[in-house]
N, C-alpha and C positions, 0 to 999 in steps of 0.2 A: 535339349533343344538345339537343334541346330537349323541353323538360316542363311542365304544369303540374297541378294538381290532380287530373286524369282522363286525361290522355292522354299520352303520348311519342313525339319521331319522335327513331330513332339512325340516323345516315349513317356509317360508316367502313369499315376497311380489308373487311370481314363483307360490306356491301352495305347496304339499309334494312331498319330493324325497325321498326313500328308497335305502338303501346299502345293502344287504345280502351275504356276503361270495364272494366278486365281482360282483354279479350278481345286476344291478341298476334300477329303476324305476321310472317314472316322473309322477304327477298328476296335471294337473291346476286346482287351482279355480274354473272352469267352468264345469268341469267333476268328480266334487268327491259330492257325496250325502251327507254325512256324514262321522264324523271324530270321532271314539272312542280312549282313553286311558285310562291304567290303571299301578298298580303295578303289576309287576309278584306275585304270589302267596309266594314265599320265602322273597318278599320285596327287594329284589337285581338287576330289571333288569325294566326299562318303558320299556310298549307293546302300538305302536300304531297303530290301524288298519284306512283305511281308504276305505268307503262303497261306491262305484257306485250306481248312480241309477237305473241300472238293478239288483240290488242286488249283484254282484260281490265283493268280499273284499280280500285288500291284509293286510300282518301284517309285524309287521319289530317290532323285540325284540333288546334293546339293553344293556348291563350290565352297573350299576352304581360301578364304584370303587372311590374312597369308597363310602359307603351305601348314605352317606350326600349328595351326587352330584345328587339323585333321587329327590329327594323333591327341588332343584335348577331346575331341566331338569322340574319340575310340574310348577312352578309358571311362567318359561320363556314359558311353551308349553300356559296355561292358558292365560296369557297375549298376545299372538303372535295370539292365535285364538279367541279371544274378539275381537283383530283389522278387523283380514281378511275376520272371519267369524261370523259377531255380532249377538245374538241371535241363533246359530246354522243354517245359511242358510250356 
């Protein structure tokens, strides 16, 4: 899980859920193509998008305060999708 002020991304056993500004979204397992993340560009914020396989993608940015708490939110998100989705299926 990762949060901060405005936004959440949840990854588990469910699949990914997005928070944006109140606005929420649910993915299972079974309907998401592919899962991208990364650092924001300034290094201050995990972006994770999550790809349909019709091509559709949604994204959910969320700010690390402090900066340390990004590279925590990298090894739990790494770990979390080894389990769920090994090899990237």
């Amino acid at each position: 899980m990762a949060v901060d002020a405005h936004n959440s991304i949840v990854v588990d056993i469910a699949g990914v859920a997005f928070e944006d500004h109140g606005a929420a979204i649910e993915f299972s397992w079974q309907e998401i193509g592919s899962i991208h993340y990364k650092a924001s560009p300034n290094g201050k914020a995990l972006m994770v998008a999550v790809v349909l396989p019709s091509g559709q993608f949604y994204e959910c940015v969320v700010q690390a305060k402090p900066r340390a708490q990004l590279g925590e939110w990298f090894a739990q998100l790494a770990a979390v999708l080894g389990y769920y989705r090994p090899m990237g299926r």
